[in-house]
N, C-alpha and C positions, 0 to 999 in steps of 0.2 A: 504494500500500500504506500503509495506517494502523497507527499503534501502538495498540496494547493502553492504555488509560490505568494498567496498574500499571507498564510499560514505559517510559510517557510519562514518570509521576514519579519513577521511578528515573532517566531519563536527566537528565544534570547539565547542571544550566542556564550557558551559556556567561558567563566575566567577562571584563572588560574589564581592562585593561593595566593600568591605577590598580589595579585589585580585587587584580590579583597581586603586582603591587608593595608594597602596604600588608600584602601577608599575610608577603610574601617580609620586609621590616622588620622586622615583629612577631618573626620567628625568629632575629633579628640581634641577641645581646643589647648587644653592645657598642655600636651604634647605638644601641638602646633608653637604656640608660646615658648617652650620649653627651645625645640629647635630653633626656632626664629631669635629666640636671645642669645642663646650658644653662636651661631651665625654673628651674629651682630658684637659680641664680646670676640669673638676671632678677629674678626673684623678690624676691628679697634685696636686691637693688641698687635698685630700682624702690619697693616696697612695706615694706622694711626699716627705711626710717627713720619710719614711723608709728608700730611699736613700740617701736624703739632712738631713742631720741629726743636723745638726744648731738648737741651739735652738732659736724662737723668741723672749726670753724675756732674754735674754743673752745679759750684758751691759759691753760693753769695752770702756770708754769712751775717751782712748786714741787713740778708732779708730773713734772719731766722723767722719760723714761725708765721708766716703771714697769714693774715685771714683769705678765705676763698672769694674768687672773682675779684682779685687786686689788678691795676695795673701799676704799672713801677717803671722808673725813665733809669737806664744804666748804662753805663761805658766799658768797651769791649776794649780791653789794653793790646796790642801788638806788638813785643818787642821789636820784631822783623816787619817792617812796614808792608810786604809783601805775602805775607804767611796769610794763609785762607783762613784758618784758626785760629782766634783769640789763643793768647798766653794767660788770660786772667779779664772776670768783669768781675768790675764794681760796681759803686753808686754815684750820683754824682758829687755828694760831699765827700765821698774818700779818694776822689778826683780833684777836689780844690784844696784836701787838707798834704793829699799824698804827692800829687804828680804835678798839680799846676804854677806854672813859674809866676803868675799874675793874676790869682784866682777867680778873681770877678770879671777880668777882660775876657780870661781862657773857658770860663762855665758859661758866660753870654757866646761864644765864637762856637762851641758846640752846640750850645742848644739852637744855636741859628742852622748852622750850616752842617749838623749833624758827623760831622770827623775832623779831625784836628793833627794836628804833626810836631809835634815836639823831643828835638832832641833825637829826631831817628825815629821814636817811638809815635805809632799810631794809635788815634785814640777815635770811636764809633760809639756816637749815643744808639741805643737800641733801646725799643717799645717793645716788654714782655706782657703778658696777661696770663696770670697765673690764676685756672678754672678751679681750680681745688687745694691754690694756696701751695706752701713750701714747706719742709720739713723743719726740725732743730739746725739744719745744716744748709737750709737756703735752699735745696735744692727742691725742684716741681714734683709735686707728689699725683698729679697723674700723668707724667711723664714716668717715674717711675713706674706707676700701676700697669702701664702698657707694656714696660720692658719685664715685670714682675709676670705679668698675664704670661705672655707667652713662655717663660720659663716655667711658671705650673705646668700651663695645656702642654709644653713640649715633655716635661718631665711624665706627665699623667699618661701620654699615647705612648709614650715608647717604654712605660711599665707595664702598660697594658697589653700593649704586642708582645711583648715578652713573658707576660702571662698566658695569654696566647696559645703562645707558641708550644710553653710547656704542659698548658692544663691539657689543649686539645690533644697533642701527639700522647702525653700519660692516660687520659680517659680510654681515646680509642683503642691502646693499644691493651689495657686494661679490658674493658667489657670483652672488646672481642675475642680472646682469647681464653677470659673465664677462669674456670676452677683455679689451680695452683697458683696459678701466674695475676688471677686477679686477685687473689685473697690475699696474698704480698705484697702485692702493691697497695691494694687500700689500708691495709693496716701500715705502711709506712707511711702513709698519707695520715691518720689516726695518730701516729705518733706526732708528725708533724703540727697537727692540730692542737696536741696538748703544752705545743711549747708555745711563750708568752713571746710572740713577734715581734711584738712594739722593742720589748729588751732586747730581742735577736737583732734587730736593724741598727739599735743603737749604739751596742755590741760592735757590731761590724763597722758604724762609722768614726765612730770609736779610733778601731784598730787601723784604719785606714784612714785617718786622720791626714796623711797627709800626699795623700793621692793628689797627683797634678788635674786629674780630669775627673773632679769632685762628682761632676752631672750625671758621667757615665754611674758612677758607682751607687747615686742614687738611686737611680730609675732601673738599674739592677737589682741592686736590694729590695727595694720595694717589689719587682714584678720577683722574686725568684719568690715571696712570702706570699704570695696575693693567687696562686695559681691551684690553690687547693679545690678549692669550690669548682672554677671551670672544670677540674679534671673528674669530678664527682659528678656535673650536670652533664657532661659531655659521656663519663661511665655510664648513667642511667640511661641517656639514650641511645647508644650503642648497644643494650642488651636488649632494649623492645626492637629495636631496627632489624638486627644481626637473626630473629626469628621471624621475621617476614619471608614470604614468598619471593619476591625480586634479590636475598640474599642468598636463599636456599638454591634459588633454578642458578643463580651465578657459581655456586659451588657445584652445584653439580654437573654442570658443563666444562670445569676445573679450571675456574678463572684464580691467576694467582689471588694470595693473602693482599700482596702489596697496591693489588689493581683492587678488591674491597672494599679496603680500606681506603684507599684516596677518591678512588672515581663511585662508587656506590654509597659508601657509608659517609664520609667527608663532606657531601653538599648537601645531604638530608640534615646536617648540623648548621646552619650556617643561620638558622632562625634563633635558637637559642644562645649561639654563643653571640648573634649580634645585639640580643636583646641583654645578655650580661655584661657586654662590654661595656655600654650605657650607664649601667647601674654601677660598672667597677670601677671608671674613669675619674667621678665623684668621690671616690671611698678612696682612691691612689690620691687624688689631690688633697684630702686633708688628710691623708696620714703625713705625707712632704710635707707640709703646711705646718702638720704634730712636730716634726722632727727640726724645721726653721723654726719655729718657736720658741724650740729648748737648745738654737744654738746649734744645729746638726747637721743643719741643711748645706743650703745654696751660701757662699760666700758675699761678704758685703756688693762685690762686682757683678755677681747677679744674683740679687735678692729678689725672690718669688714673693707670692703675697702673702705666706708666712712670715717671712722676713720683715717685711713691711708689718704686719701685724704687730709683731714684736717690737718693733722699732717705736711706732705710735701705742703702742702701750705704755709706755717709759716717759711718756711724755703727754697721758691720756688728763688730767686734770688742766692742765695747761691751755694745751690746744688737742680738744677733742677731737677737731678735723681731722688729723693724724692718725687716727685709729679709725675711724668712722668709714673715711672712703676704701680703703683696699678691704673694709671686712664688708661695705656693702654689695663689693665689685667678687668678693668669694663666695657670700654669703645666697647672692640671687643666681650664680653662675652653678653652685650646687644643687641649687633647685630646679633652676630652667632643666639638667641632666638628669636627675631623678624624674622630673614628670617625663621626659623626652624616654626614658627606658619605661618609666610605669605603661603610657602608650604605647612603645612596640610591643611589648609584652601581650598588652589586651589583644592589640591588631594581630597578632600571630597565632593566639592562642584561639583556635577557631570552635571550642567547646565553649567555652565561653561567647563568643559572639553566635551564637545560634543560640542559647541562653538569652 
């Protein structure tokens, strides 16, 4: 029996599991949200200082502490008249008490004509606007937050790939293999669980204290502790999987272990371990966060926004701004990622959306 072709095109063309998933998100606004500010805090971190052009490690210490939305008129010293980069800015009165030969000719002949020449030495009034104010040390504290952002997110993805990289290959190779081989492995994972992580990383940064490539050694630390859980979500669905029909006809046609394992059992994973990524990216950034706090972390030359944290905490009664902006810029960035996994989660999980 054939259909009618007005039949045909009324009946609805079947999608595929992505297709519902991606629709099921789109109706998730707090997902939506979630992504769109993650997007937008990259954004900012990433491409931010092309327009914000502050440097973060730029110390005017006669601006300690400013309030937010300042503007400030300062002179950009040059010993080498020709050097693209300041040697030092100041203000303009550490300019008439410091450097000028005739201070009231020399501060009127800047502010007029915005550069000056003295002695060799070049001098460039510059207009800052400082959005979120300066530190104890003068310097832009969302200039910092942007060079801080990116060393979280950079530290966060490349612990998470590395979790990854171990949860996935230890699950699968766990489940599918079963009896001996997986009862050993889960119980050294069980033992791994009983030991207190937080002191295990500390431990470690501790003893390597003086590692040149601090970053490396973080986002190591962190992913080699964080990879237990993927390889336990990744074991449970490898044992439902591994007894399906489409595993069974594949062994029985004697398709290698190796082939399986990568091309059969590997992309049937790729829903769960993308929705845990989401949820573990969040949990990596404030453990890094835990570990600058207490001193552990990232070095003063790139200080994350634990760092920052730290740093305006020490100086929180004073100028609250200081602690205020990098925990508002942690504190919505952990959220926007937990909703953004709470929705792939739902969208994937398709017993629930027929519920």
């Amino acid at each position: 029996m054939t259909l009618s072709p007005k039949l045909a095109a009324e009946q609805e063309a079947p999608r595929s599991l992505w297709v519902d998933a991606f629709r099921r998100l789109l109706d998730n606004r707090l997902a939506l949200f979630g992504l769109g500010f993650f997007v937008f805090i990259s954004v900012l971190c990433y491409l931010g200082p092309i327009v914000y052009r502050l440097s973060p490690d730029s110390q005017v210490l006669a601006l300690e502490s400013t309030l937010p939305f300042t503007k400030v008129s300062l002179v950009e010293v040059r010993f080498d008249a020709d050097k693209a980069t300041p040697d030092e800015v100041t203000t303009l009165e550490d300019f008439a008490d410091v450097y000028a030969i005739n201070p009231e000719t020399d501060v009127l002949q800047i502010a007029k004509k915005g550069t000056l020449n003295l002695n060799g030495i070049r001098f460039d009034k510059v207009e800052r606007f400082h959005i979120m104010g300066t530190d104890s040390k003068g310097r832009d504290i969302l200039a910092r937050i942007m060079r801080g952002g990116r060393i979280s997110l950079g530290v966060a993805f490349l612990a998470t790939m590395t979790a990854l990289v171990i949860g996935v290959n230890y699950g699968l190779v766990s489940g599918y293999f079963g009896g001996r081989v997986d009862a050993l492995m889960m119980r050294f994972v069980d033992i791994l669980y009983a030991l207190p992580f937080l002191i295990f990383v500390i431990l470690l940064m501790i003893l390597f204290d003086g590692f040149r490539f601090k970053i490396l050694l973080v986002f190591m630390a962190i992913g080699a502790v964080e990879w237990l859980t993927m390889a336990r979500i990744v074991r449970g669905q490898v044992l439902h999987l591994k007894e399906q029909e489409f595993i069974l006809a594949a062994r029985a046609t004697g398709v290698r272990t190796f082939s399986i394992l990568t091309k059969h059992l590997a992309p049937n994973l790729i829903g769960p371990v993308i929705v845990y990524s989401t949820l573990l990216i969040p949990a990596v950034m404030l453990l890094e966060s835990t570990l600058s706090f207490l001193g552990l972390g990232m070095g003063a030359s790139m200080a994350s926004w634990g760092t920052l944290i730290k740093d305006g905490q020490e100086s929180m009664r004073s100028a609250p701004w200081e602690l205020i902006a990098p925990s508002i810029f942690f504190s919505a960035t952990l959220f926007a990622m937990n909703f953004l996994g709470d929705g792939l989660r739902d969208a994937l999980d398709v017993k629930s959306a027929k519920d």
